[in-house]
C-alpha positions in Angstrom: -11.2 26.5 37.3 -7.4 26.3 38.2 -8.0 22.2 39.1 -9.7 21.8 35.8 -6.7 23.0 34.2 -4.4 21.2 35.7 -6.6 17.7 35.2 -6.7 18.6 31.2 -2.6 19.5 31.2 -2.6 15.7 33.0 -4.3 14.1 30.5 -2.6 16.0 27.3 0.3 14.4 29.0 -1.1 11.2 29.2 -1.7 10.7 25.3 0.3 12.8 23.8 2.7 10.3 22.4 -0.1 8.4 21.0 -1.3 11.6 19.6 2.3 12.0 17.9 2.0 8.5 16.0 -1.4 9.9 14.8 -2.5 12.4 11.9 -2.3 15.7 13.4 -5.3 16.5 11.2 -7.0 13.7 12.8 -6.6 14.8 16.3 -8.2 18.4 16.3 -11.9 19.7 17.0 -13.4 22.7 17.9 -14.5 21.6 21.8 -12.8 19.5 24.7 -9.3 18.9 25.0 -8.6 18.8 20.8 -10.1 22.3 21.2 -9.4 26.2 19.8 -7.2 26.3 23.5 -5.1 23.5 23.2 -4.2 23.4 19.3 -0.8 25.4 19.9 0.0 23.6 23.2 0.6 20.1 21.9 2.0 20.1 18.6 5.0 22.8 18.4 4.7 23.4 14.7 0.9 25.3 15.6 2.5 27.4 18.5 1.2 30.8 16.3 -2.7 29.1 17.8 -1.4 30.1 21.2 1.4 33.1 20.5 0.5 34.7 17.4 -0.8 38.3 17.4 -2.1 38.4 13.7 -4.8 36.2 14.6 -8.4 35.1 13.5 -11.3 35.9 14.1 -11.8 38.9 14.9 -14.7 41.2 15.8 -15.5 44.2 13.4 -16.4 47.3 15.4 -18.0 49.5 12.4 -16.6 52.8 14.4 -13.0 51.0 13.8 -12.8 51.4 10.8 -10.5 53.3 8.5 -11.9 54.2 5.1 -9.1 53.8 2.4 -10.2 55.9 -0.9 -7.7 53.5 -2.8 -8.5 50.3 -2.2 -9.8 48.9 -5.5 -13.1 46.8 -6.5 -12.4 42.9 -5.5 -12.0 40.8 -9.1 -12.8 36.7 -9.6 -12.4 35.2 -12.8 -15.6 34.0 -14.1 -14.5 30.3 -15.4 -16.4 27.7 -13.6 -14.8 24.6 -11.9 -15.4 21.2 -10.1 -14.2 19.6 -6.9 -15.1 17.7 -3.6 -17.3 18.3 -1.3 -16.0 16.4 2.2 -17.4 16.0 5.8 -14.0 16.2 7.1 -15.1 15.8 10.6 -14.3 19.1 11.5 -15.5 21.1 8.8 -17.8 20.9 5.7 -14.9 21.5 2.9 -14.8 22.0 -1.1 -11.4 21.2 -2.8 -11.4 22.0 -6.1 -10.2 19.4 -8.7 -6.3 19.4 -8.3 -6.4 18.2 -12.3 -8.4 20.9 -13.4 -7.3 23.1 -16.2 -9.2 25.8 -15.7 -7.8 27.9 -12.8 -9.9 30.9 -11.0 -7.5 33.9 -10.3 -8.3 36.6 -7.6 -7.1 40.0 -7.6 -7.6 43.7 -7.0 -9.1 44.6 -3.7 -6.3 45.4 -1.4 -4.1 42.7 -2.8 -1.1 42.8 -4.4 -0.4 39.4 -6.3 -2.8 37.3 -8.3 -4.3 34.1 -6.0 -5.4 30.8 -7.3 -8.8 29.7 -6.1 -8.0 26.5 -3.6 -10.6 25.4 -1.2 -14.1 26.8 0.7 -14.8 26.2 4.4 -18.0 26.4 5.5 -18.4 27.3 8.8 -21.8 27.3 11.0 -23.9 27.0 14.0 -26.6 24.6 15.5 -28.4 27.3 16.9 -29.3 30.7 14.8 -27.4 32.9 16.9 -24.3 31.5 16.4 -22.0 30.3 13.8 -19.9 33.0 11.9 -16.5 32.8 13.2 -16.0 36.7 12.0 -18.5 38.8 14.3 -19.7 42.5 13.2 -20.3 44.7 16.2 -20.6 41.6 18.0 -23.4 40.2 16.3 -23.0 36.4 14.8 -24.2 35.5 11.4 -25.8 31.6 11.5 -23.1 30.4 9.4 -19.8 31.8 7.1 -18.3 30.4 4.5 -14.5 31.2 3.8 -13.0 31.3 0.0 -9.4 30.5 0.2 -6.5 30.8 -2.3 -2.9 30.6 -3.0 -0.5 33.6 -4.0 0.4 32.2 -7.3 3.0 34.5 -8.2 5.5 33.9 -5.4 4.3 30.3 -4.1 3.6 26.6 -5.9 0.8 25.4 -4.0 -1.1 26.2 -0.7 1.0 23.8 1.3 3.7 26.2 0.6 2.2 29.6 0.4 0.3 28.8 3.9 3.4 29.1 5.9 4.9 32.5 3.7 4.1 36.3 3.8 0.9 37.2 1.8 0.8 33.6 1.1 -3.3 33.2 1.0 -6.3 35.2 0.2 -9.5 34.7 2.8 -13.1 35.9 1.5 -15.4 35.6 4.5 -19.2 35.5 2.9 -21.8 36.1 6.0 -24.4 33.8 5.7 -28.2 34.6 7.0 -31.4 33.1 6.9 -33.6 34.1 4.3 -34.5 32.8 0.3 -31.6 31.4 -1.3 -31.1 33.6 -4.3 -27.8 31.7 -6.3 -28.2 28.8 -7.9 -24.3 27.6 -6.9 -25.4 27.9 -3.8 -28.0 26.0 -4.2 -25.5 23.5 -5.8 -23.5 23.1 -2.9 -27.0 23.0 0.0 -28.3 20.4 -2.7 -25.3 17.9 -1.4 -25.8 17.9 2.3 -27.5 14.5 2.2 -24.5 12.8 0.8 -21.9 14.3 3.2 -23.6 13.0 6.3 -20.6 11.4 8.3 -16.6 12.0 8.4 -15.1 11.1 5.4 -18.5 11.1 3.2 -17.8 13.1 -0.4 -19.6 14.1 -3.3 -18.5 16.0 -6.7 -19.9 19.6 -7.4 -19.6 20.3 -10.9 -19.6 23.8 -12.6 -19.4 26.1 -9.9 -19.1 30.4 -10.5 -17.0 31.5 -7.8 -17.9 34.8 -8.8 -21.8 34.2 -9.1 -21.8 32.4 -5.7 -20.5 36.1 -4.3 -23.2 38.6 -2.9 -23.7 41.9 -5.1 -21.7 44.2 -4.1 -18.1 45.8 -4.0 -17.6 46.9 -0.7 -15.6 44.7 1.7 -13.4 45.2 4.5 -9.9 43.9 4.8 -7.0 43.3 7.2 -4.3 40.9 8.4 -4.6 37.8 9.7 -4.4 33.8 10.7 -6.3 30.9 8.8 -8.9 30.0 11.7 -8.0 26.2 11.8 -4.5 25.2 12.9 -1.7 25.3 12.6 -3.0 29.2 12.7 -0.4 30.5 10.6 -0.8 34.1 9.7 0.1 34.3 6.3 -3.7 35.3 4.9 -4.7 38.8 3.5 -8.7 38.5 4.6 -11.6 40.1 3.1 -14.9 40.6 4.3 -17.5 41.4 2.0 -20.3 44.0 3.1 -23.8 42.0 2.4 -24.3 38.4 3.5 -25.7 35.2 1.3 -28.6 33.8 2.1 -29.4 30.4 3.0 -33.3 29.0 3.4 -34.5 27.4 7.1 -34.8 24.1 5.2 -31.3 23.8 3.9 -29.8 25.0 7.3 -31.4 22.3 9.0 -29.6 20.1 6.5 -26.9 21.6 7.2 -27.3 20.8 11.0 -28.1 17.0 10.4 -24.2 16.4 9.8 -22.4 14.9 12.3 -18.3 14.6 13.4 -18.0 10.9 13.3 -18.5 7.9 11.0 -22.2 6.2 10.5 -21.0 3.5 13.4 -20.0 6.1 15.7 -21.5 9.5 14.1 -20.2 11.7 17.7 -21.7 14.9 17.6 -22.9 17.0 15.4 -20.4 18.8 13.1 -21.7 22.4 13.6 -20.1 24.6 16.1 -17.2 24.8 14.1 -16.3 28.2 14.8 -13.0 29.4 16.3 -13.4 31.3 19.5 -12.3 35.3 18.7 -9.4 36.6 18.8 -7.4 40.0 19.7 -6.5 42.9 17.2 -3.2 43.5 19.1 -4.0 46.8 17.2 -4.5 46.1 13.6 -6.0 48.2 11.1 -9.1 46.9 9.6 -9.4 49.3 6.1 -12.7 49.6 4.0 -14.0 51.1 0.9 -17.4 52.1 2.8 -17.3 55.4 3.5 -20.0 56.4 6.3 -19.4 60.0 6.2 -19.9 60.1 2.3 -23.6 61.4 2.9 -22.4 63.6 6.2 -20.0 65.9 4.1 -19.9 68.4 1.4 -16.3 68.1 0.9 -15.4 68.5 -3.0 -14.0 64.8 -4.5 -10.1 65.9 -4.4 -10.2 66.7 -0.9 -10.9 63.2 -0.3 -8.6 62.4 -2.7 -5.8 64.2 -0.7 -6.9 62.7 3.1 -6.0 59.2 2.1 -6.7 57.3 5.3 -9.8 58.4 7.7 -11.4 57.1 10.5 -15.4 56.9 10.2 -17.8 58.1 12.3 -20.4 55.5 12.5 -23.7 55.5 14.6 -26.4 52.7 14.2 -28.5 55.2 12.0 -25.6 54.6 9.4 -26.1 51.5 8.7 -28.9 52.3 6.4 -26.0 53.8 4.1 -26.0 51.4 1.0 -29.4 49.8 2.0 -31.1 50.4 -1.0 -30.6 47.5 -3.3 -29.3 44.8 -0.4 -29.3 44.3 2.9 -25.6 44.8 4.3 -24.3 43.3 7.2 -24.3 46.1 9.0 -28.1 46.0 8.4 -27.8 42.5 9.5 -26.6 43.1 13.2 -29.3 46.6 13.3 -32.0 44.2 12.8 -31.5 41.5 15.4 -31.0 44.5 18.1 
């Protein structure tokens, strides 16, 4: 293990001035020695990959949890926008229309600024247990897709806001296997065939933000890193409590793009999950409260005990079934 170490610090060695003529964003994957392990050892200005301890991924443990009385339902504007759709080579990416006039706003939830709608990553495995890059309870969704945006108030764009304190908003949407009940997703799984190779595009026009969202307004939230470098830890992320759904069929075209170019298509592009990482003893706060049906306690004594730790048990999960499946209800049925 040691010796294999060593060989791969040899060889970072050995091109890492031709990796510093090259596009940083070029150089990167999720596997090998452009991998998760290496991204904060090369390039200096990604050192949070390697040292940061607000960092993610993260695993949700359900009995973690702190339930947070005030934190408030989770607001998108409901103007519909266009953008690009690009096979990046590391990642399936939408960037919205950098001309467009009409601008989607999030809010509410735990933030405290107003965030402009940038870019979705959509992240996802080759195999069905694997994928998410957010786990609950250890349990990994087949894919995730990620909802970033800018804090408009304090920062011009996302170049800038990336590197600054409350800078981004992260939505993390679970993604199972089951029938596809959104038509804007549907707008998006209706593209795979054109973004088959790196640098492949297509337009997606008309897209709800807010429509492609699962019903429901319970999430939870905490402090973190984007997941691709340079890592920086600058995003306020929110999970939401019930997956999407995405049919076998469009999964498999999901899993027909590849990292490379038509000549030399590489492997395939799924996988693109960052390993993990440590809490380092974070708080993750929701606005699910497990004990809700345990206790008799009159509504201002909840009102009074601000924070509280849940007590959750498997049984739980069925809390909130009713209409949806969450994705609590998720990991209960694979185990």
């Amino acid at each position: 293990m040691l010796s294999k170490l060593v060989i791969n610090l040899i060889v970072l060695l050995l091109i890492i001035d031709d990796i510093s003529h090259a596009s940083w964003e070029e150089w990167w994957t999720y596997d090998g020695i452009s991998g998760p392990g290496f991204w904060g050892l090369i390039n200096p200005q990604w050192n949070m990959c390697n040292k940061g301890r607000r960092q993610s991924p993260i695993n949700v443990e359900p009995d973690k949890l702190l339930f947070d009385p005030y934190l408030r339902p989770l607001h998108i504007d409901k103007h519909k926008i266009s953008g690009t759709l690009l096979n990046s080579g590391q990642s399936l990416v939408f960037r919205v229309d950098k001309d467009s006039k009409q601008h989607v706003n999030i809010s509410g939830g735990p933030l405290a600024y107003r965030y402009q709608f940038e870019e979705i990553y959509i992240h996802y495995g080759t195999e069905n247990n694997q994928g998410s890059e957010h786990q609950i309870h250890g349990y990994a969704f087949p894919g995730e897709i990620q909802l970033y945006g800018f804090n408009k108030e304090l920062y011009h764009n996302m170049s800038e806001a990336q590197h600054k304190a409350q800078g981004i908003v992260g939505i993390s949407l679970m993604v199972q296997i089951g029938e596809t009940l959104t038509n804007e997703l549907r707008m998006i799984t209706s593209t795979f065939n054109k973004v088959i190779h790196k640098g492949s595009s297509t337009q997606i026009r008309h897209l709800s933000l807010k429509s492609l969202l699962p019903n429901t307004e319970q999430y939870m939230t905490y402090e973190g890193s984007t997941t691709h470098p340079g890592c920086w830890e600058s995003v306020v992320w929110i999970v939401l409590n019930k997956p999407i759904y995405i049919t076998k069929q469009e999964l498999y075209a999901l899993r027909r793009l590849m990292q490379g170019s038509e000549q030399t298509p590489k492997a395939p592009l799924g996988n693109n999950a960052r390993p993990l990482q440590p809490l380092h003893h974070r708080t993750i706060r929701t606005n699910i409260d497990f004990n809700k049906n345990q206790q008799q306690n009159c509504p201002s004594m909840y009102r009074e005990m601000y924070y509280r730790a849940n007590k959750w048990t498997p049984e739980l999960m069925s809390i909130g079934r009713g209409q949806y499946d969450s994705v609590f209800n998720s990991y209960k049925n694979q185990n």
